[in-house]
DOLUMVO-832714 format. One line per field, with one value per residue: residue number from 0; residue in one letter; chain; x, y, z of N, C-alpha, C in turn. Coordinates in steps of 0.2 Angstrom, whole numbers. Layout:
% DOLUMVO-832714
num = c(NUM ...) .
residu = c(A ...) .
chaine = c(A ...) .
n.c1 = c(X ...) .
n.c2 = c(Y ...) .
n.c3 = c(Z ...) .
ca.c1 = c(X ...) .
ca.c2 = c(Y ...) .
ca.c3 = c(Z ...) .
c.c1 = c(X ...) .
c.c2 = c(Y ...) .
c.c3 = c(Z ...) .
% end
This chain:
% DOLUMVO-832714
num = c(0 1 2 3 4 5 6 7 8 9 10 11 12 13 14 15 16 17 18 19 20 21 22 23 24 25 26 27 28 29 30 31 32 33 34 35 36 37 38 39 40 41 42 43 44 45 46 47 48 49 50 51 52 53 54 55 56 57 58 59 60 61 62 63 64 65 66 67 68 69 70 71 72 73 74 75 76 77 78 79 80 81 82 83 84 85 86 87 88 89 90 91 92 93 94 95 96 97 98 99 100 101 102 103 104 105 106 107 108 109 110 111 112 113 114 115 116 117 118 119 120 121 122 123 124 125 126 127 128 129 130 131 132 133 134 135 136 137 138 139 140 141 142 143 144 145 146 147 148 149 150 151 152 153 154 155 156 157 158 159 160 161 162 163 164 165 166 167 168 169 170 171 172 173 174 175 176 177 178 179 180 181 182 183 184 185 186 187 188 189 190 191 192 193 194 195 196 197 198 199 200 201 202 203 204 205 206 207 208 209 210 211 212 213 214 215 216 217 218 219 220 221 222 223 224 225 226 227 228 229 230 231 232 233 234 235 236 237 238 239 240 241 242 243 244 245 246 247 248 249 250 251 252 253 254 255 256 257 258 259 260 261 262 263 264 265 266 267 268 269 270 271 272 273 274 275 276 277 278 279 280 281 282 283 284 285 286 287 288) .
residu = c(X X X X X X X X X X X X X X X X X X X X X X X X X X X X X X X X X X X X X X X X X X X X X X X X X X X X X X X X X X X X X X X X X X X X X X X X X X X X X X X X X X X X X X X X X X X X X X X X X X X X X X X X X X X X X X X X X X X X X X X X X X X X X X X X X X X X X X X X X X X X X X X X X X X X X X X X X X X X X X X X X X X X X X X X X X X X X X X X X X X X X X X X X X X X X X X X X X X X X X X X X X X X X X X X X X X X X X X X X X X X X X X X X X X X X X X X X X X X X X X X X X X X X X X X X X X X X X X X X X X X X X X X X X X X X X X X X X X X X X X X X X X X X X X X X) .
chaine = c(A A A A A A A A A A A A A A A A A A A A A A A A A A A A A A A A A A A A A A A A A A A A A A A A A A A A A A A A A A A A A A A A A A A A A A A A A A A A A A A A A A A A A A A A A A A A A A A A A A A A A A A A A A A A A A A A A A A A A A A A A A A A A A A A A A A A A A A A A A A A A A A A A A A A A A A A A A A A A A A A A A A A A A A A A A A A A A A A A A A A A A A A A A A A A A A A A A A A A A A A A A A A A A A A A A A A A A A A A A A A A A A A A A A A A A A A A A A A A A A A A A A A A A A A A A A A A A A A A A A A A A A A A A A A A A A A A A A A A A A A A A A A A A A A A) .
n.c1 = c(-62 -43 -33 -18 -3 15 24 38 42 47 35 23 33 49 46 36 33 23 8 -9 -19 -35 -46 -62 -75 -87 -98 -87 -78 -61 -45 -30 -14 -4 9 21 29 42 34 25 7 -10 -25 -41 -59 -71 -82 -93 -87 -72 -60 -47 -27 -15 0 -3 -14 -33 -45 -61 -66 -75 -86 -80 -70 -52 -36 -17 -3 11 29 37 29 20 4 -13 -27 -43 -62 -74 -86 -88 -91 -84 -77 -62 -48 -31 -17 0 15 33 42 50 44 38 47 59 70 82 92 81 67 57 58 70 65 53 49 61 59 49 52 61 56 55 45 27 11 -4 -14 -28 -38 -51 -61 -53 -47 -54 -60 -48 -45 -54 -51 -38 -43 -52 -41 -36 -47 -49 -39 -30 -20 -14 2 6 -2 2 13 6 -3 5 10 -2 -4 6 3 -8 -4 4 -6 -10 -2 2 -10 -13 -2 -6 -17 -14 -10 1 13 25 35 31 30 40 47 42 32 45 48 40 41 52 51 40 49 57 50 48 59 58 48 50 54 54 44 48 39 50 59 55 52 60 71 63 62 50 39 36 23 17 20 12 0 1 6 -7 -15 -6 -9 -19 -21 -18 -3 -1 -10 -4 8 4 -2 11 18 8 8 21 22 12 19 30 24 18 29 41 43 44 39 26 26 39 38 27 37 48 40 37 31 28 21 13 -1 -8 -3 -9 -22 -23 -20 -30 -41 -38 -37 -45 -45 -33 -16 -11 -20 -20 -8 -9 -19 -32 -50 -56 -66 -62 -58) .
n.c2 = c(21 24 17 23 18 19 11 9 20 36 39 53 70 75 87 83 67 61 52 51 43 41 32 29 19 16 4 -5 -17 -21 -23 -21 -23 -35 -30 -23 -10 1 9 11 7 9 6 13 9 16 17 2 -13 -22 -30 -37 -42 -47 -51 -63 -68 -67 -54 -47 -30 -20 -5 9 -1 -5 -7 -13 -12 -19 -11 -17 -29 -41 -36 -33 -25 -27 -27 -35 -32 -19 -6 3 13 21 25 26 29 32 32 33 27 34 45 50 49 55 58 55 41 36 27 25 25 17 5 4 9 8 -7 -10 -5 -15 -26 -33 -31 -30 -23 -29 -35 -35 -23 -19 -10 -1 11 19 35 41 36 44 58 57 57 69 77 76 79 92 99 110 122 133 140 143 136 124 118 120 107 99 95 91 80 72 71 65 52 49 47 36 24 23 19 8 2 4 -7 -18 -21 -22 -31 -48 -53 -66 -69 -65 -72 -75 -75 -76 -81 -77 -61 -63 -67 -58 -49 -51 -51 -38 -32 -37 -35 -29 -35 -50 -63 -77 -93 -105 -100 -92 -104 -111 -101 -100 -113 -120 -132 -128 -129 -128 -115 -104 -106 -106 -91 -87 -94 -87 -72 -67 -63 -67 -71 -65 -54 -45 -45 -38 -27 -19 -17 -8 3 6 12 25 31 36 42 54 61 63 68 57 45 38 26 21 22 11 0 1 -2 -15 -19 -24 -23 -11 -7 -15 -11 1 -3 -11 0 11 2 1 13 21 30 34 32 44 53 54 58 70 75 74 74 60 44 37 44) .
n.c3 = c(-50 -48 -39 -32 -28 -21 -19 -20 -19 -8 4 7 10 12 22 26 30 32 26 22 13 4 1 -11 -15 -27 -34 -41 -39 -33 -31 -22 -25 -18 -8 3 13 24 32 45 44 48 43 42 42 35 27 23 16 20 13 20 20 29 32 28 33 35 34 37 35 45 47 57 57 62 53 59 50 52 49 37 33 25 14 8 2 -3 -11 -14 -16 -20 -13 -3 8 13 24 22 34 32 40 44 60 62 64 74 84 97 93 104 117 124 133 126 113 113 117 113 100 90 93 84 72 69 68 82 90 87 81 86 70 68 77 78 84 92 90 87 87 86 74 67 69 63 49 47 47 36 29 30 22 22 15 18 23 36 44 43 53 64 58 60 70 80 72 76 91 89 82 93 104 98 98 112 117 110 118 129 131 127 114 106 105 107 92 81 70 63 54 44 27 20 8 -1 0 -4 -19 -24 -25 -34 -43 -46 -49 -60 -69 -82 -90 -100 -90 -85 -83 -79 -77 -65 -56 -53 -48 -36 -32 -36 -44 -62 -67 -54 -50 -54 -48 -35 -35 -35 -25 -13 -14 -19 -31 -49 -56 -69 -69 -59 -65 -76 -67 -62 -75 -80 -70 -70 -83 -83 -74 -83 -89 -83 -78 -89 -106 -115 -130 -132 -137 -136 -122 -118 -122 -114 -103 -103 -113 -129 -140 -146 -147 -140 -128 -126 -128 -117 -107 -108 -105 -90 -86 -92 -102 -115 -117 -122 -120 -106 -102 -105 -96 -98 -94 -87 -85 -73 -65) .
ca.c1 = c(-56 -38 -28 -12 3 20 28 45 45 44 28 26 37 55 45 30 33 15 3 -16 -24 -42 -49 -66 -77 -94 -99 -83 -73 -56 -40 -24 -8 1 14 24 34 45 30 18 2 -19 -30 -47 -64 -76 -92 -93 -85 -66 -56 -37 -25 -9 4 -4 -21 -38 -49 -66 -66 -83 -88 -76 -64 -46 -31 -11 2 16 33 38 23 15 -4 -17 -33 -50 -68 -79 -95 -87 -96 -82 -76 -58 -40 -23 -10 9 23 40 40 55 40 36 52 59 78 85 90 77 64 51 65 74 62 48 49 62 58 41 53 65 50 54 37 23 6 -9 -15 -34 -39 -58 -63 -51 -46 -61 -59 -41 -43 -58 -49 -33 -47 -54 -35 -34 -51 -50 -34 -29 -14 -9 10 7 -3 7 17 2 -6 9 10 -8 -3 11 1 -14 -3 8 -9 -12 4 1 -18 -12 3 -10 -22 -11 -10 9 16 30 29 33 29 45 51 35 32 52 48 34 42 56 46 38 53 61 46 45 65 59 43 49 55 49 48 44 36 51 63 53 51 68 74 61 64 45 37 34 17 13 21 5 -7 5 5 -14 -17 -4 -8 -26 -22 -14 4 -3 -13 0 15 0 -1 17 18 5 8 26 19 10 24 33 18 17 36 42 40 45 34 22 28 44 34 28 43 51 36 38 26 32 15 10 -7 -10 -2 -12 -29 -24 -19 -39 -47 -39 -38 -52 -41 -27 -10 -11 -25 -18 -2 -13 -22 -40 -55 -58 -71 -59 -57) .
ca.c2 = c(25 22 17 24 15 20 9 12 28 38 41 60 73 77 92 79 62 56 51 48 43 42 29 28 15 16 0 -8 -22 -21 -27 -18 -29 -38 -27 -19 -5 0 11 7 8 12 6 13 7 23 13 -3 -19 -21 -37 -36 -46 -46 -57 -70 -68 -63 -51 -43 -23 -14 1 9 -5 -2 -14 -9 -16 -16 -11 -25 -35 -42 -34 -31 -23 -26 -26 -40 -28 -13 -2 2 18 20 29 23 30 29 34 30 27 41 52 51 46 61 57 53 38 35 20 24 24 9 -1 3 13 3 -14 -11 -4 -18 -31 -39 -32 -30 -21 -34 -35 -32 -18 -18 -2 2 16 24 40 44 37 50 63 60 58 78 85 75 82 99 100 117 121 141 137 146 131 113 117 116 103 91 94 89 74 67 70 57 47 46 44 30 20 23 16 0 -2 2 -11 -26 -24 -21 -39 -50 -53 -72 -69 -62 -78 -77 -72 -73 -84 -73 -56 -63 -67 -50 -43 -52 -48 -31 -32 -40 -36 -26 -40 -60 -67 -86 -98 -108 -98 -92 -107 -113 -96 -102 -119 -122 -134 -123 -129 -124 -107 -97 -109 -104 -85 -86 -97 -84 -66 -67 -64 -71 -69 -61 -48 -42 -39 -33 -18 -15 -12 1 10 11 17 29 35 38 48 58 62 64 66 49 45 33 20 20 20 4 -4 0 -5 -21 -21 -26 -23 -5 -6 -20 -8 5 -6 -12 4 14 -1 1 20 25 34 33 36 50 58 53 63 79 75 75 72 52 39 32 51) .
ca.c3 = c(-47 -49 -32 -33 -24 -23 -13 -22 -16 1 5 10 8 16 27 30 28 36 21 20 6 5 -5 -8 -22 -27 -37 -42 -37 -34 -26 -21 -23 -13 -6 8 16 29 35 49 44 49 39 44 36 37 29 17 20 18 13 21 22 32 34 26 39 31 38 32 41 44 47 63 60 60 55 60 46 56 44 33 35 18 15 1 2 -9 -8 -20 -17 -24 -10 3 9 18 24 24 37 33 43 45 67 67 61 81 88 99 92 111 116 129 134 118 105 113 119 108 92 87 93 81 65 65 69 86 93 83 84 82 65 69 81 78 81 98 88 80 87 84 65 64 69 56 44 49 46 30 23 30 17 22 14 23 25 41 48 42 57 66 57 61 78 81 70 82 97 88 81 101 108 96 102 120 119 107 122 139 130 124 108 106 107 102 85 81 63 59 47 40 20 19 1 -4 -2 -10 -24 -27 -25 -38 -50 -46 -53 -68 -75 -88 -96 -99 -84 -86 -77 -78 -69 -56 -54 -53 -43 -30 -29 -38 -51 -68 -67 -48 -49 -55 -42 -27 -34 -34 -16 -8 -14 -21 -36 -53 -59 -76 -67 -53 -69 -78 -63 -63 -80 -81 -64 -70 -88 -79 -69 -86 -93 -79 -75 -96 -111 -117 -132 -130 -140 -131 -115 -118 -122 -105 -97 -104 -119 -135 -144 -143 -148 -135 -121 -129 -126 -108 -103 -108 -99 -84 -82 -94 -106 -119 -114 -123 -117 -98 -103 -108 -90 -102 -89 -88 -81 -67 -58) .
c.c1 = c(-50 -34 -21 -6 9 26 36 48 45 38 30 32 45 51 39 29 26 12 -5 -18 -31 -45 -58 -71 -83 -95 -92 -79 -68 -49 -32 -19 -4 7 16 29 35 41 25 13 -5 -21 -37 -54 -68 -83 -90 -90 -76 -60 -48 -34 -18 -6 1 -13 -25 -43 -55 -68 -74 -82 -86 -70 -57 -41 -24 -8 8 22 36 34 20 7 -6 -23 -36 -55 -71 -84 -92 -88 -89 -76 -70 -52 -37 -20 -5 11 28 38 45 51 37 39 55 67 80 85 88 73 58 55 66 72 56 46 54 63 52 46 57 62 52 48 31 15 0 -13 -23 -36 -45 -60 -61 -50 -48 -58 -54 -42 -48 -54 -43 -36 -48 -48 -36 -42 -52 -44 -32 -20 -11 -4 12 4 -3 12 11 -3 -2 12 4 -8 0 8 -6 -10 3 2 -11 -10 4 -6 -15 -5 -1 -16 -21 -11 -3 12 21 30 35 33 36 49 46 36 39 50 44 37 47 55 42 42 59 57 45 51 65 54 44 51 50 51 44 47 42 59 62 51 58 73 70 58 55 43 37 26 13 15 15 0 -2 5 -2 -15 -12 -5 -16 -27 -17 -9 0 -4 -9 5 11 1 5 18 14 5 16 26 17 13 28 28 18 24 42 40 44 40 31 23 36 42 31 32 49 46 35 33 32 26 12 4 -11 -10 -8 -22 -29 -25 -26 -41 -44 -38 -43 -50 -35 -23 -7 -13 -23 -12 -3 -18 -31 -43 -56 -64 -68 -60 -62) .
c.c2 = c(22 23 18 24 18 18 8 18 31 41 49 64 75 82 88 73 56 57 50 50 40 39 27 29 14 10 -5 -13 -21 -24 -24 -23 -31 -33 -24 -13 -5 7 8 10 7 10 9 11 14 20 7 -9 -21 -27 -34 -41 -45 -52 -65 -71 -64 -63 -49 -36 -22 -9 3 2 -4 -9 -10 -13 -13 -17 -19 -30 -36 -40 -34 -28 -24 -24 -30 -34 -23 -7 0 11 19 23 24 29 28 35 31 32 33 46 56 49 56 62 57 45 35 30 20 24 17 6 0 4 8 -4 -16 -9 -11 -26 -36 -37 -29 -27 -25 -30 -29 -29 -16 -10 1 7 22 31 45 43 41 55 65 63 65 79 83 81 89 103 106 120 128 138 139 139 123 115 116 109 97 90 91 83 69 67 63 52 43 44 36 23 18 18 9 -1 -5 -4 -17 -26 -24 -28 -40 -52 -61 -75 -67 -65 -78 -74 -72 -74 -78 -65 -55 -66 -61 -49 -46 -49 -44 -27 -33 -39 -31 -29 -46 -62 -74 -88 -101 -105 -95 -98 -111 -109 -98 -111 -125 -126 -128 -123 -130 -116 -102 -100 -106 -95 -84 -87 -91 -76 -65 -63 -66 -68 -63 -55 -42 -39 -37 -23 -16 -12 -7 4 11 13 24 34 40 43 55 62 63 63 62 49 38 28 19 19 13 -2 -5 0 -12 -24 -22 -25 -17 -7 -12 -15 -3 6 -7 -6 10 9 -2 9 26 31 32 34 43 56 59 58 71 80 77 70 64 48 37 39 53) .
c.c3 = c(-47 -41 -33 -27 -26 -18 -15 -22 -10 -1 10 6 15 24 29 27 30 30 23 14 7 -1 -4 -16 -22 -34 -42 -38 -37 -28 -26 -21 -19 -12 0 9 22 32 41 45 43 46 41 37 38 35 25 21 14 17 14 23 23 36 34 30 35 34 35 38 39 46 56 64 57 61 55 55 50 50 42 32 26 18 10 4 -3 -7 -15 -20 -20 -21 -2 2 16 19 25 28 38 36 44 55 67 67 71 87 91 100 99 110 123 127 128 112 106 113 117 101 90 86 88 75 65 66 74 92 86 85 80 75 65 77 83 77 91 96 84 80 86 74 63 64 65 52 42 46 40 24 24 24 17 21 15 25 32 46 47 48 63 67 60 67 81 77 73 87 97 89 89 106 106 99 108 121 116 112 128 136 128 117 104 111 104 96 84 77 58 53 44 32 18 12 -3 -5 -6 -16 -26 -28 -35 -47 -52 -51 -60 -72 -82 -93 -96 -92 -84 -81 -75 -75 -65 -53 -50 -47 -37 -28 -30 -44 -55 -68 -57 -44 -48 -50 -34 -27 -29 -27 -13 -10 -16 -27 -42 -55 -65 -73 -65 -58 -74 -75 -62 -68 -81 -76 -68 -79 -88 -76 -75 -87 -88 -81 -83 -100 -116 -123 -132 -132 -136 -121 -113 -119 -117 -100 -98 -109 -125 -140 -140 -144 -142 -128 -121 -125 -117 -105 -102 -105 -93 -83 -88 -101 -109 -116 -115 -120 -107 -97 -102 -100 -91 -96 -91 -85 -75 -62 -57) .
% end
């Protein structure tokens, strides 16, 4: 199954900017990339066993455990066994702010978006019951336009219970991390900038003040996985994007995704989504869906 990120977009829509995605992998390994947003958000595990890592801290979630990624915080998710079944919730905190400038805006919503308080990383399973019942709205997927105004008012009131329960119970603290990952995100961000071209070892090394030969060992030690792979996934997510969103032809798709060798793009791009770029354009049934 294909994880599909879009952290250079708003997550949501203008009229509902709350997300869940429902990821859920029966025999394969995989590993979501290092990234962030200025969303909070819920990880729950609902069965399997869940490798996360935030802010540099690595966690293994089971079944009923929930982690918070509080906005801007560095995260990844995976799973070695392949067998793990789980939601994400994003929102932006305005999603639950009640525009006033009163004591939950001042002194809390926005002391968590612009990260001088922080909701602990791992949560266990304080908050089973609320992340079941996101889960319910997500999968009852009922889209009558007469009840998404229902749906999102029943949405504010979990996600206000959520807040309230992670304040009455300690889990809303100072956050002391805030200098943390500064090198690291400014590292992504610079190759998120660049992978459509060459990016060599030796001036990512040079822009972050690293050997050329312990650039790719400091990618690997801090994100858990290797340079190649990581502007591997940008290039075919943002390949992917172009297939989806025009008709671009294939061979120029790969050459703005930062290929110079179609038949190579052509190759990577079937072994990881199961399908040509072609067939992916035409939306022809795959192995990954």
């Amino acid at each position: 199954m294909y994880f599909e990120l879009k952290e250079n977009k708003p997550h949501g829509t203008k009229d509902d900017p709350f997300s869940t995605y429902h990821i859920k992998n029966e025999g394969r390994s995989f590993q979501i990339p290092v990234h962030w947003h200025d969303e909070l958000e819920i990880i729950y595990v609902k069965s399997g066993f869940l490798t996360v890592s935030i802010s540099g801290e690595n966690y293994i979630g089971t079944p009923g455990d929930a982690f918070v990624v509080s906005p801007g915080n560095l995260h990844f998710m995976g799973s070695q066994a392949g067998e793990v079944d789980y939601f994400t919730f994003l929102f932006p905190l305005e999603y639950i702010s009640f525009c006033t400038d009163d004591m939950l805006d001042d002194k809390l919503l926005t002391s968590l978006k612009n990260g001088h308080l922080m909701i602990r990383p791992r949560i266990k399973d304080a908050a089973k019951e609320l992340c079941e019942q996101l889960a319910e709205i997500y999968m009852a997927k009922n889209d009558e336009k007469k009840l998404e105004i229902a749906v999102q008012i029943k949405t504010k009131i979990i996600l206000l219970q959520f807040i309230l329960h992670m304040w009455e119970n300690g889990f809303i603290i100072e956050n002391d991390k805030s200098g943390r990952n500064t090198v690291e995100k400014e590292m992504i961000s610079y190759i998120q900038q660049s992978f459509t071209g060459e990016i060599s070892l030796k001036e990512l090394g040079e822009q972050f003040h690293l050997s050329e030969k312990y650039v790719s060992q400091y990618f690997k030690e801090h994100f858990h996985i290797t340079l190649s792979k990581y502007v591997t996934y940008l290039r075919l997510e943002h390949a992917k994007q172009l297939l989806q969103n025009s008709d671009i032809p294939v061979t120029e798709v790969a050459m703005l995704s930062g290929y110079q060798n179609v038949s190579y793009f052509i190759r990577s791009f079937k072994k990881t989504y199961g399908v040509s770029p072609l067939k992916y354009r035409k939306n022809e049934p795959s192995t990954w869906i």
